[in-house]
C-alpha positions in Angstrom: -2.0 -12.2 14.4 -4.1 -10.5 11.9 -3.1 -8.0 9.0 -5.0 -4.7 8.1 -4.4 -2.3 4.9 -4.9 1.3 5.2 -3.8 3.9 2.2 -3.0 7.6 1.8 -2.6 8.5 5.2 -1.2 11.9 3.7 0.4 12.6 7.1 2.5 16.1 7.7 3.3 16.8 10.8 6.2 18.6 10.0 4.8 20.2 6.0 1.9 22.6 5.9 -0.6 20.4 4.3 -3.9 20.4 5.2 -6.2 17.7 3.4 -9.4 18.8 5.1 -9.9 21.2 2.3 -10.5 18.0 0.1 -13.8 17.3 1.8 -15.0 16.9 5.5 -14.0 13.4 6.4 -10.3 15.0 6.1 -11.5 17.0 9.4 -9.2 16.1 11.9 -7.7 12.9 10.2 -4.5 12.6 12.3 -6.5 12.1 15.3 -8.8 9.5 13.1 -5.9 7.8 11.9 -4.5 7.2 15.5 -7.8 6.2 17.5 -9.2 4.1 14.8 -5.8 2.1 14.2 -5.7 1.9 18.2 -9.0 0.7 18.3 -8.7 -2.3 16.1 -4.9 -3.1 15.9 -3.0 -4.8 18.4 1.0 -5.5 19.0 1.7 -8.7 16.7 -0.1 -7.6 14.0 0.7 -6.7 11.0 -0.6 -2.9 9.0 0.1 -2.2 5.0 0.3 1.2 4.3 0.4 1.1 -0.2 1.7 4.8 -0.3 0.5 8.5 -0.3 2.0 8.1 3.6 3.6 11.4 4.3 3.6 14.9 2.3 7.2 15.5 3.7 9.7 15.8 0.3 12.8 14.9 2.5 13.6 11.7 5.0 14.3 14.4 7.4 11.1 16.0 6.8 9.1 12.5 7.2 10.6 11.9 10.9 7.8 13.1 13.0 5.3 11.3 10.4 7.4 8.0 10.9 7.4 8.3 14.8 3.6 9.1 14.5 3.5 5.6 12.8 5.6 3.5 14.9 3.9 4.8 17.7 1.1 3.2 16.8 0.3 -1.1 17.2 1.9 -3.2 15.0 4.1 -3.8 12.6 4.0 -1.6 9.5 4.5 -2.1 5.5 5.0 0.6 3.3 5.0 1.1 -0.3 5.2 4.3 -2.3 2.7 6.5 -3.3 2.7 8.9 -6.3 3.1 12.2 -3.3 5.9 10.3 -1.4 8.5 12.9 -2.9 10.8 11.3 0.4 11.2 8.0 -0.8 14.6 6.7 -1.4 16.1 3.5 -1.6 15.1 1.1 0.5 18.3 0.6 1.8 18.6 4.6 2.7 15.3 4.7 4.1 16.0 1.4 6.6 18.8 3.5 7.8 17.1 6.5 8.3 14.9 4.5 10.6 17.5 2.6 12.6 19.1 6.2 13.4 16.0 7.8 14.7 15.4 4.7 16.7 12.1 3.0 14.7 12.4 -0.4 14.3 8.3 -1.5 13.2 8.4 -0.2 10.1 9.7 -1.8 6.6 9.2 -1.1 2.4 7.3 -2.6 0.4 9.8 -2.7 -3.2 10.8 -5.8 -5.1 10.5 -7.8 -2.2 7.4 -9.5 -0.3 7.2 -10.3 3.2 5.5 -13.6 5.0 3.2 -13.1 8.3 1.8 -15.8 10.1 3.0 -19.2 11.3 2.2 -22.8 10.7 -0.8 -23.7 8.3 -2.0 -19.5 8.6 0.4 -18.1 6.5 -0.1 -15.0 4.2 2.4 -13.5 1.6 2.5 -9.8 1.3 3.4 -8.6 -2.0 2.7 -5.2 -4.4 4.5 -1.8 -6.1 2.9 1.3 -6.8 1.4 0.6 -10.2 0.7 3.1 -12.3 -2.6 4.8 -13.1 -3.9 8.1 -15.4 -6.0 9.9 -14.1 -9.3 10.3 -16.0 -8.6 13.9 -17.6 -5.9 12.7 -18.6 -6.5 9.5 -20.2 -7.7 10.9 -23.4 -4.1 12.6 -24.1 -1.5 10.6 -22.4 2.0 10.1 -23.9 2.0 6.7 -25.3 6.2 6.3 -24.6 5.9 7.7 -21.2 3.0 5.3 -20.5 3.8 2.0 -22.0 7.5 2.7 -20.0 6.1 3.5 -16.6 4.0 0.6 -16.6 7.1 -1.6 -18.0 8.7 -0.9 -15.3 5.9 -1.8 -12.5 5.4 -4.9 -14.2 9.1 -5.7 -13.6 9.1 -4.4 -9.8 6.0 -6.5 -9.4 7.0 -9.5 -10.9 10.3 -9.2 -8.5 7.8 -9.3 -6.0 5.4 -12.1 -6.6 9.0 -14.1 -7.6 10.0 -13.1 -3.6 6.3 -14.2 -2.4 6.8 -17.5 -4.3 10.3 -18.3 -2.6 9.0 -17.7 1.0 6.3 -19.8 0.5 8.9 -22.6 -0.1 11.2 -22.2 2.8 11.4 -24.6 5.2 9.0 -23.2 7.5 6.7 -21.5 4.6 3.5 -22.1 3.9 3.1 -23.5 -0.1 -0.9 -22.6 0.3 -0.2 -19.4 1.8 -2.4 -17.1 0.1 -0.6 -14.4 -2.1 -2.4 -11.2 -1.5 -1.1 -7.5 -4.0 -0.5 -4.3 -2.6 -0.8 -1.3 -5.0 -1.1 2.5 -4.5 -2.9 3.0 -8.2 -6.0 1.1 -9.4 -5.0 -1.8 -11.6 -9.1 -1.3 -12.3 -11.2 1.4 -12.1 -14.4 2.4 -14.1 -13.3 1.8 -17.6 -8.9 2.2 -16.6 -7.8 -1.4 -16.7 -3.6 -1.7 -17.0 -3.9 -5.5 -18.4 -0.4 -6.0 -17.8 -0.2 -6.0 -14.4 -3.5 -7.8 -14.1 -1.9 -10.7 -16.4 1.2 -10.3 -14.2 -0.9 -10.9 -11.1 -3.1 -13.7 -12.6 0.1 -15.7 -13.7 1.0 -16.0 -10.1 -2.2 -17.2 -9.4 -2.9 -13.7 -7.5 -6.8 -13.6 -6.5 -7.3 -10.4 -4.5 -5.7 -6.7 -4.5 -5.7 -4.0 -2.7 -5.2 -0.7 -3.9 -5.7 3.1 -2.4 -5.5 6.9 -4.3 -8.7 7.7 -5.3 -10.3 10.0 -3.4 -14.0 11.5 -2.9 -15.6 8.5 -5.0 -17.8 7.4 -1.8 -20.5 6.0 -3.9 -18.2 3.5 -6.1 -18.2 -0.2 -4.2 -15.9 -1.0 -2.3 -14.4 -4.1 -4.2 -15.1 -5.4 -7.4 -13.8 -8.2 -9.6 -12.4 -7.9 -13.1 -10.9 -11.1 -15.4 -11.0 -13.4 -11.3 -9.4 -11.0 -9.3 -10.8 -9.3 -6.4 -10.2 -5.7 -6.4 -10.3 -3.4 -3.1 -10.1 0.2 -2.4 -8.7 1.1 1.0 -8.0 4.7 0.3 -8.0 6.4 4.1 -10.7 8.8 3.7 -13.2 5.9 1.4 -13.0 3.1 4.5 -13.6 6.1 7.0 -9.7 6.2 9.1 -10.4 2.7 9.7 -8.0 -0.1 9.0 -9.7 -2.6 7.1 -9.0 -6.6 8.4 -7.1 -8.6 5.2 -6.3 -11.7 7.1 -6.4 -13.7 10.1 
C-alpha cells in the first residue's frame, strides 16, 4: 500500500478547456495523466488529488471527469480547488457518485482519512487554504482576507482534530504520521499565511503538500519554512507523474 499526491488535474472532458495554451507540458495532459498514474499506481493504493480537478461548473458536468478518475488504480481523495465551480457538499457529491456507480473516490472537507494497517499507518488531512496571488497582494481587501483565511483555519483545524481521533481508535496507529493536504501555498516566495502554519505546527504537522502554481519550473520542489516541509505537486511542475508520499 503506498499513497501518491497529484494536483490540478484541470480535467474537462465534457467543458471546452484546453490548458495546453498555458505552456507545452499541457500538450496532451489527459493522456499524461492516465499512463503516468497507470504506470506507477496500483489497486490498494491510495492517490490525493488537493483540487483544481475538473473545469466542469456542475456535478453533471464533472461525470465523465469522475469516471476518467475511477477508472484509474486506486483509491482517490479529493479536496477543492479554487476552479472547482462543481463542488458541493460533501454529502451531495458522495451521492452523485453512488448514482453514477463510482465507488473509489471520497472528499477531502473537515474530515481526515487513515491508510495503512498495523505499525504503517498514515493520516490524511488538509482544505484548500487560501492564497493571493502576487499581483494582487499589494491591494487585497483586508476583511475579505483575514475572513477567508478564518475560515480555512477552522476547516483545517476540523481536520487535524479528525486525524487525531483515528489515530486513537482501537486499531489506529498513535505514531502515524499526520501529513496536510492543501490546494494553495501556505508558503511561497515571500506569501506566508502564519495561521495555518501555526495551525499545522500545533498538531505537530511536519510536511505539506500543496498544488496551484503553475509555470514556476525553476522554484524547488520542497522547501521548509518555521519546521515544516513544504511540497508542490502541481500536475504540470512534477511532469503528470504522481509523486510517492508514503509507504
Amino acid at each position: 500500500m503506498a499513497v501518491y499526491t497529484i494536483g490540478d488535474l484541470h480535467l474537462s472532458l465534457l467543458v471546452n478547456k484546453p490548458m495546453d495554451k498555458f505552456g507545452h507540458r499541457w500538450t496532451g495532459y489527459t493522456e499524461k495523466i492516465e499512463k503516468r498514474w497507470r504506470a506507477l499506481v496500483e489497486d490498494g493504493d491510495t492517490v490525493v488529488v488537493p483540487g483544481d480537478i475538473s473545469w466542469a461548473m456542475t456535478l453533471d458536468e464533472a461525470a465523465e471527469d469522475f469516471r476518467f478518475i475511477d477508472s484509474l488504480p486506486g483509491r482517490k481523495i479529493l479536496g477543492k480547488g479554487n476552479h472547482d465551480y462543481w463542488w458541493t457538499t460533501v454529502t451531495k457529491m458522495k451521492k452523485f457518485l453512488s448514482d453514477i456507480g463510482i465507488s473509489s473516490i471520497d472528499f477531502l472537507q473537515n474530515n481526515a482519512f487513515r491508510v495503512g494497517d498495523g505499525e504503517k499507518q498514515m493520516i490524511i488531512c488538509g482544505t484548500r487554504g487560501w492564497f493571493i496571488d502576487e499581483k494582487l497582494q499589494a491591494t487585497p481587501n483586508p476583511t475579505d482576507y483575514e475572513k477567508l483565511v478564518s475560515r480555512e483555519v477552522i476547516r483545517l483545524t476540523n481536520s487535524l482534530s479528525e486525524g487525531v481521533k483515528l489515530r486513537r481508535e482501537p486499531d489506529g496507529e498513535e505514531s502515524a504520521p499526520i501529513k496536510v493536504f492543501l490546494h494553495f501555498p501556505p508558503v511561497f516566495g515571500d506569501f506566508i499565511v502564519p495561521e495555518l502554519i501555526d495551525t499545522m505546527r500545533s498538531f505537530g504537522v511536519s510536511e505539506c503538500f500543496f498544488g496551484h502554481i503553475h509555470g514556476k519550473y525553476s522554484h524547488p520542489q520542497t522547501t521548509v519554512y518555521d519546521g515544516i516541509k513544504f511540497t508542490m505537486i502541481s500536475a504540470d511542475f512534477i511532469d503528470f507523474y504522481p509523486q510517492k508520499v508514503f509507504r
